[in-house]
N, C-alpha and C positions, 0 to 999 in steps of 0.2 A: 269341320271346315271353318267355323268360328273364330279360332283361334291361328289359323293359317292362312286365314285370307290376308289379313294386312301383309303377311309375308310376300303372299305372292303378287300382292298388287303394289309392291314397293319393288322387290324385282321386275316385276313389267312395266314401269315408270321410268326406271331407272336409264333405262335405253330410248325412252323418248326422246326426240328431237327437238323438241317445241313444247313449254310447258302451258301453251295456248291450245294448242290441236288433239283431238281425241285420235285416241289410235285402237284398236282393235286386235286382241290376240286369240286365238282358237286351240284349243285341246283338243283329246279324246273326244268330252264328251260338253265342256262350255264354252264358251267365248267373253271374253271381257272388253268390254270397252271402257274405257278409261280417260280422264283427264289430270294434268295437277292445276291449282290454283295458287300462284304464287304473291303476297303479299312486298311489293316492291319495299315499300318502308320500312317494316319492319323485319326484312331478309327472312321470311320462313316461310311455310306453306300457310295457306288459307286454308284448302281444303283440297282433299281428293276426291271426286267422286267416278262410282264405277257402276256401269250396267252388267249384270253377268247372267247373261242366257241359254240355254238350250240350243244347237245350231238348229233344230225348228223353231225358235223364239218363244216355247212354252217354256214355264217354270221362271220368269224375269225377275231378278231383284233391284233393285237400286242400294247404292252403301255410299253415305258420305265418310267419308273421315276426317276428323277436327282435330286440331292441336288441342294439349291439354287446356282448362281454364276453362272451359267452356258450363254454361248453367244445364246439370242434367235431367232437371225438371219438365227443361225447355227442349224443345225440340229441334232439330235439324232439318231444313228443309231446301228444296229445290220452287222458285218459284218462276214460272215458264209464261214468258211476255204479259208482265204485272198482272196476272189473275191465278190462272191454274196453279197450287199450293199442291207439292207432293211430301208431306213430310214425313220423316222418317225417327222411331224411338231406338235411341241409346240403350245398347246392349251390354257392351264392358269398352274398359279405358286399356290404354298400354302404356308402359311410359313414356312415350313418346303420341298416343295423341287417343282419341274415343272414335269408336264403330259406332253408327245406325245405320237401322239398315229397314226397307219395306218391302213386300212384292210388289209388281208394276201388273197392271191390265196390258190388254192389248191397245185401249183409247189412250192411258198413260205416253205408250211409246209411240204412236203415233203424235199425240201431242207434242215431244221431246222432236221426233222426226221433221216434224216441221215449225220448228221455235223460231221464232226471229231473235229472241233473247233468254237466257236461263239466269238467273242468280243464285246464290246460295245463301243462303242466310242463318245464324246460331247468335244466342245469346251467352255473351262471356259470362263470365262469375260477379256476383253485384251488378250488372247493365238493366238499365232501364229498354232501351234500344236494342235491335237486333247488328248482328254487324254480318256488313251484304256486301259481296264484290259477284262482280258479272262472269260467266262462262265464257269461254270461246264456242263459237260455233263448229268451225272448219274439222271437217272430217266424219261430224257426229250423224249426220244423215246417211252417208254411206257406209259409213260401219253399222248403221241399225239395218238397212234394206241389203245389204253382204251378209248378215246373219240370217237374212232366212234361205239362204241359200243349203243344200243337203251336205 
C-alpha cells in the first residue's frame, strides 16, 4: 500500500474542487480524507495531507506528503491550535515529493475534529526554521464524524 498510496491520493485530489476544503472518499474497505495545500508564491503544493480510516474509524493514519527538498532528519508534522504536535516520520521520497506518515488515536482525531486551526509544518534542506502554512478547516469535521458511520 506504501507505494500506491500517493497514487491514489493524487487521483482523489485531482477532482477536488477547492484546494482549501477536505473532501472525503470511501472504498470497500477505507475512506480518505484529504486536503491539498497550495503555496501561492511559489506555484506548487505545500503539502498534502490525508486521514485514511476504517469506515468504523479504527485502524487511523495520518500521511503528509511534501515536495522534494525537504530535511529527512526532521520530521513532518501537523500542529493543531499552537500546541497539540502530531508528527509524522519519513518513510520513502518519490520524484515528485516524500511520505510520512503515523497512526492517530481516537483523542488525535477528536482533536483534529474540533481544531480551530491546523498547520503543517517541515524543515527544507539547510533551514534553520521550519516552514508553516495553515490548513483549511471546511469540511474536515464532517468528513471525520461521516466516517463513523457503517
Amino acid at each position: 500500500m506504501k507505494a500506491l498510496f500517493p497514487v491514489l491520493v493524487s487521483i482523489f485530489l485531482a477532482t477536488s474542487a477547492s484546494a482549501a476544503d477536505w473532501s472525503r472518499d470511501c472504498g470497500d474497505a477505507r475512506c480518505l480524507i484529504a486536503t491539498r495545500l497550495v503555496d501561492p508564491d511559489a506555484d506548487r503544493i505545500f503539502a498534502t495531507v490525508v486521514i485514511s480510516l476504517n469506515h468504523d474509524r479504527t485502524d487511523p493514519v495520518l500521511v503528509i506528503l511534501t515536495p522534494l527538498g525537504v530535511a529527512m532528519r526532521a520530521q513532518a508534522r501537523l500542529v493543531i491550535d499552537g500546541e497539540a504536535t502530531l508528527e509524522t516520520d519519513f518513510e520513502v521520497c518519490f520524484p515528485d515529493g516524500c511520505q510520512s506518515q503515523r497512526p492517530l488515536t481516537d483523542a488525535d482525531l477528536e482533536r483534529l475534529a474540533s481544531a480551530t486551526r491546523i498547520s503543517v509544518q517541515y524543515f527544507g534542506f539547510g533551514r534553520d526554521a521550519p516552514s508553516s502554512a495553515d490548513l483549511g478547516l471546511d469540511g474536515l469535521a464532517d468528513a471525520l464524524s461521516a466516517s463513523q458511520a457503517p
